[in-house]
MINU-31910 format. One record per residue (C-alpha): chain; residue in one letter; residue number from 1; x, y, z. Coordinates in nm, 4 decimals. Each point is the difference from the previous one (the first is absolute). Layout:
REM residues N
ATOM,A,a,NUM,X,Y,Z
...
REM end
This chain:
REM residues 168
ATOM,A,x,1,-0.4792,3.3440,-0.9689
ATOM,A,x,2,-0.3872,-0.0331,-0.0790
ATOM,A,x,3,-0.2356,0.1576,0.1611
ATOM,A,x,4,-0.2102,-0.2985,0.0731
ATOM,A,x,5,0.2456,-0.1515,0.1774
ATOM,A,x,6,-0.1367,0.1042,0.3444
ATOM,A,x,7,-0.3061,-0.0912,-0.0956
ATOM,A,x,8,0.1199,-0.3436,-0.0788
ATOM,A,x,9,0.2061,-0.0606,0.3352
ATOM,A,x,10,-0.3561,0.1501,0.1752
ATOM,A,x,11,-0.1902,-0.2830,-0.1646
ATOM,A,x,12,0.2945,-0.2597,0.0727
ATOM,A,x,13,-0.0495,0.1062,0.3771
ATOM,A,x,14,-0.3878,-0.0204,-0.0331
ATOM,A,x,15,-0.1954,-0.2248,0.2133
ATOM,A,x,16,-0.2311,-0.0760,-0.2488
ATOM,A,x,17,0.1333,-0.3133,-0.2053
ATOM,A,x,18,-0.1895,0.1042,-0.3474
ATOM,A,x,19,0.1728,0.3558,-0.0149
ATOM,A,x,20,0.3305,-0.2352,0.1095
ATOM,A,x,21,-0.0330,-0.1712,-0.3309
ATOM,A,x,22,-0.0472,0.3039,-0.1923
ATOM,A,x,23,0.3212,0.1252,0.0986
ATOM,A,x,24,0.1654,-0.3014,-0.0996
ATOM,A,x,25,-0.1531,0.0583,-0.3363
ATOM,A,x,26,0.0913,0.3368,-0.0548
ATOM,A,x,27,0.3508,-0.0968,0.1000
ATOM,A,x,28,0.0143,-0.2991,-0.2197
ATOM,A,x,29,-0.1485,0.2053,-0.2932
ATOM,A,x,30,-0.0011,0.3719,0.0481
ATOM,A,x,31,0.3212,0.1811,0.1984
ATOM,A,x,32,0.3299,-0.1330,-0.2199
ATOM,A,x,33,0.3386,0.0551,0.1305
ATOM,A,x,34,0.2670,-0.0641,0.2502
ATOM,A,x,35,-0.0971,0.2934,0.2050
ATOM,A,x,36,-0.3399,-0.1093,0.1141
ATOM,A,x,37,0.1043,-0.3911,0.0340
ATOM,A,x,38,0.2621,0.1042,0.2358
ATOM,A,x,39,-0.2378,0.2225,0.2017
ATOM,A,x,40,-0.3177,-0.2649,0.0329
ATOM,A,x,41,0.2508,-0.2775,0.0543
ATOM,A,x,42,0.1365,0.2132,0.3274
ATOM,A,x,43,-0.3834,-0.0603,0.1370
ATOM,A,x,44,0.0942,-0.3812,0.0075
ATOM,A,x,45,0.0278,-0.0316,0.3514
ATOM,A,x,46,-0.2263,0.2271,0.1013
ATOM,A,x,47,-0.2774,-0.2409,-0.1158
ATOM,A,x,48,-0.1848,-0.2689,0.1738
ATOM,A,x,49,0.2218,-0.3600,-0.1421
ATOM,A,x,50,-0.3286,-0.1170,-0.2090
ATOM,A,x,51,0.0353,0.3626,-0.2084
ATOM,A,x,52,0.3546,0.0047,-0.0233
ATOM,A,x,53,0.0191,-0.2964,-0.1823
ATOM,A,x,54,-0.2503,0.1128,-0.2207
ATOM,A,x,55,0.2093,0.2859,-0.0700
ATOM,A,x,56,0.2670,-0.1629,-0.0444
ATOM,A,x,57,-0.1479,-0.2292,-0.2959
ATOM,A,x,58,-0.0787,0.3576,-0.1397
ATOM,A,x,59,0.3244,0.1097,0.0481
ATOM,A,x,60,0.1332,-0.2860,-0.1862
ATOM,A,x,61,-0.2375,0.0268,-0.2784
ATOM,A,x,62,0.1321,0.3618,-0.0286
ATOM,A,x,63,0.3009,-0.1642,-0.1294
ATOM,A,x,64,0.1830,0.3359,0.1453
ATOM,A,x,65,0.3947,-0.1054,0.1370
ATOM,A,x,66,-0.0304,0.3336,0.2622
ATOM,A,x,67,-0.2483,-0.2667,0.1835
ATOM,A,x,68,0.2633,-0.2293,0.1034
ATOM,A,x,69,0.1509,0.1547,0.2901
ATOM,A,x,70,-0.2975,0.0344,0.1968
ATOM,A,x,71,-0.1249,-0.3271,-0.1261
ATOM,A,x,72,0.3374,-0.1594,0.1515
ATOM,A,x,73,-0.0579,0.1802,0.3308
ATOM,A,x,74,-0.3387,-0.1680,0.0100
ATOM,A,x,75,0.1823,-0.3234,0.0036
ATOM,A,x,76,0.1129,0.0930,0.3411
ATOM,A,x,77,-0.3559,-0.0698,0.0746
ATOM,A,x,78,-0.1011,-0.2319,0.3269
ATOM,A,x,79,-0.3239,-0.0219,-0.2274
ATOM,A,x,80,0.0733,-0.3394,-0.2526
ATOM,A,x,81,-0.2723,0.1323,-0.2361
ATOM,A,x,82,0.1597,0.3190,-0.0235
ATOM,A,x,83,0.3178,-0.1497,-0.0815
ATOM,A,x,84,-0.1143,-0.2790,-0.2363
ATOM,A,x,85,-0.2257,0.2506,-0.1884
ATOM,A,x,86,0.3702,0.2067,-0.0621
ATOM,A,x,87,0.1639,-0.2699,-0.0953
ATOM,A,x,88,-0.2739,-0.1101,-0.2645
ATOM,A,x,89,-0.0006,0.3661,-0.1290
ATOM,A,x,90,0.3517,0.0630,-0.0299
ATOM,A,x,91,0.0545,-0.1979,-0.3410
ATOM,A,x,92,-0.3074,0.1710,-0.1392
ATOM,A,x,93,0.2201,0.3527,0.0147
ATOM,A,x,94,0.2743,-0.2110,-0.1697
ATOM,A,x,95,0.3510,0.1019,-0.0384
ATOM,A,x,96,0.2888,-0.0349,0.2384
ATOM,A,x,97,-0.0740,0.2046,0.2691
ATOM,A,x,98,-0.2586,-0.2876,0.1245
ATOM,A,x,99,0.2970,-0.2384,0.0026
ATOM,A,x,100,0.1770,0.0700,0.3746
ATOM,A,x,101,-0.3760,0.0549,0.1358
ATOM,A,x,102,-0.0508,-0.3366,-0.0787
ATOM,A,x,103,0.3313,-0.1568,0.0767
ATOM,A,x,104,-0.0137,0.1188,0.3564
ATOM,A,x,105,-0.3726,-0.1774,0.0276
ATOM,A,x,106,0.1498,-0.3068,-0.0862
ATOM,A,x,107,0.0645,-0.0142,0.3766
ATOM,A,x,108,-0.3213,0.0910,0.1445
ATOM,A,x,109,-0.0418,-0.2134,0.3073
ATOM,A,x,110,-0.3125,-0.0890,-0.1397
ATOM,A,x,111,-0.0246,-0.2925,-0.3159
ATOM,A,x,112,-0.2764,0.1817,-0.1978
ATOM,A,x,113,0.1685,0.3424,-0.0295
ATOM,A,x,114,0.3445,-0.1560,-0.0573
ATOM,A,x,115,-0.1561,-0.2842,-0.2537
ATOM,A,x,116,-0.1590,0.3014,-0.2052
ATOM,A,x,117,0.2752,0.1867,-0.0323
ATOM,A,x,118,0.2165,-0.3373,-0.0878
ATOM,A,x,119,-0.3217,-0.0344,-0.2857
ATOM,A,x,120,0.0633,0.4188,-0.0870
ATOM,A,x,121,0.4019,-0.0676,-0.1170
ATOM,A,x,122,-0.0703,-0.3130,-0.1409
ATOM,A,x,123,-0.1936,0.1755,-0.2544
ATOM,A,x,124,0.1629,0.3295,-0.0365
ATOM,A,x,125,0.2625,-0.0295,-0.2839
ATOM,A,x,126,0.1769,0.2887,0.0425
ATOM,A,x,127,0.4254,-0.0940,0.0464
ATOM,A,x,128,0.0045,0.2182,0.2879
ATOM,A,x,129,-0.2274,-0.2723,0.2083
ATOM,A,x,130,0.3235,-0.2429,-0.0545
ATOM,A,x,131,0.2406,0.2232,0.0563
ATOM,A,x,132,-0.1934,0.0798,0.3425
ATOM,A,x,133,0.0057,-0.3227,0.0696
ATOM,A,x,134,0.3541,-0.0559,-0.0998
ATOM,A,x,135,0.0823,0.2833,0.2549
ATOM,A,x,136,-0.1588,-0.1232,0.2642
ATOM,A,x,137,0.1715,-0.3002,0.0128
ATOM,A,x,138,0.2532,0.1823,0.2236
ATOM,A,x,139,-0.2804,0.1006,0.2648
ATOM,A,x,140,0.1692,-0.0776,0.3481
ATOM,A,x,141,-0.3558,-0.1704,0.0710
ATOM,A,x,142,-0.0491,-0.3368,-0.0934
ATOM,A,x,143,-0.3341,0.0226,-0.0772
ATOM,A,x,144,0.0141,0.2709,-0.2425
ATOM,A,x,145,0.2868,-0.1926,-0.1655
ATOM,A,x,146,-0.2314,-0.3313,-0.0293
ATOM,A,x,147,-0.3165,0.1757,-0.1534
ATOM,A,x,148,0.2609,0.1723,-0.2549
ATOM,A,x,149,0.1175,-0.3238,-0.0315
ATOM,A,x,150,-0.3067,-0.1533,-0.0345
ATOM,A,x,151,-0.1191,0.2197,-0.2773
ATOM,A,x,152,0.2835,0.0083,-0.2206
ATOM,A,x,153,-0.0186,-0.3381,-0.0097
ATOM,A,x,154,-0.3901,-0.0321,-0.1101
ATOM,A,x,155,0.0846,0.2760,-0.2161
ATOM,A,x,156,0.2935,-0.1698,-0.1809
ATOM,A,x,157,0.2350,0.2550,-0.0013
ATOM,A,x,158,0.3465,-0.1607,-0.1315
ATOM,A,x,159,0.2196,0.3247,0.0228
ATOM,A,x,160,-0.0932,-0.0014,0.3678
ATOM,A,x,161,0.1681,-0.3829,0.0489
ATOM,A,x,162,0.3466,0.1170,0.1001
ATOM,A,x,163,-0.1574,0.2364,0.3085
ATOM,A,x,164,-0.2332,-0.2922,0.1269
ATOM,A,x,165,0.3051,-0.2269,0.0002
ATOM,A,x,166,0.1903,0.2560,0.2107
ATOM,A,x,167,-0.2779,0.0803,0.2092
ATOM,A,x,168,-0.0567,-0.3427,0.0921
REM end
């Protein structure tokens, strides 16, 4: 654990914005390793919305997989910019662990959040997103079923053909 890293969560919890930014910097550029992205991503939500999403663009710049689960308990967000600034960040970290994260905000009540994480599979080519999708053809909710539906569709996935006939 570096020893900066307290002084990097005091600067994340500073009211001035400039020494805000530096942190972000240093995090982005200075303090490597899963240790340190899992202990400034646990100050997510204790950060005003308009930081935490800042942090969370860091985050996923980071590229650093130990971000994901608290960047998939922000999605439980009320805040929309909050949860649209995950789902934007998630593919940045790549890899599959971003792929249920941004299944389940397929069905965010609200069309932005939902339509960028329909936008975030699209364009991830891992196999796991269809096989996700595949899977979740079986949801006893017939909106997840649709949106997995939806995308598998848009994404052309011909192995999937024999579930979607089932599942319709």
């Amino acid at each position: 654990r570096p020893r900066n890293l307290p002084l990097l969560i005091e600067q994340l919890h500073s009211p001035d914005l400039p020494a805000f930014r530096v942190g972000l910097w240093v995090l982005q550029r200075e303090l490597p390793g899963p240790d340190v992205t899992r202990t400034v991503a646990a100050e997510l939500n204790k950060l005003r919305p308009e930081r935490s999403v800042l942090l969370l663009e860091a985050l996923g710049g980071r590229g650093d997989a130990s971000a994901v689960p608290a960047m998939s308990a922000a999605l439980a967000s009320k805040d929309k910019t909050i949860r649209l600034a995950v789902i934007r960040s998630l593919p940045r970290i790549g890899g599959d662990s971003v792929i249920p994260p941004l299944i389940e905000a397929l069905t965010d009540p609200d069309p932005a959040p939902a339509g960028a994480a329909r936008a975030s599979l699209l364009n991830l080519r891992s196999p796991a997103v269809n096989q996700a999708l595949i899977a979740r053809l079986d949801h006893p909710w017939t909106t997840h079923r649709v949106s997995a539906m939806e995308l598998l569709g848009q994404r052309q996935v011909q192995p999937a053909l024999p579930a979607l006939m089932k599942a319709i």
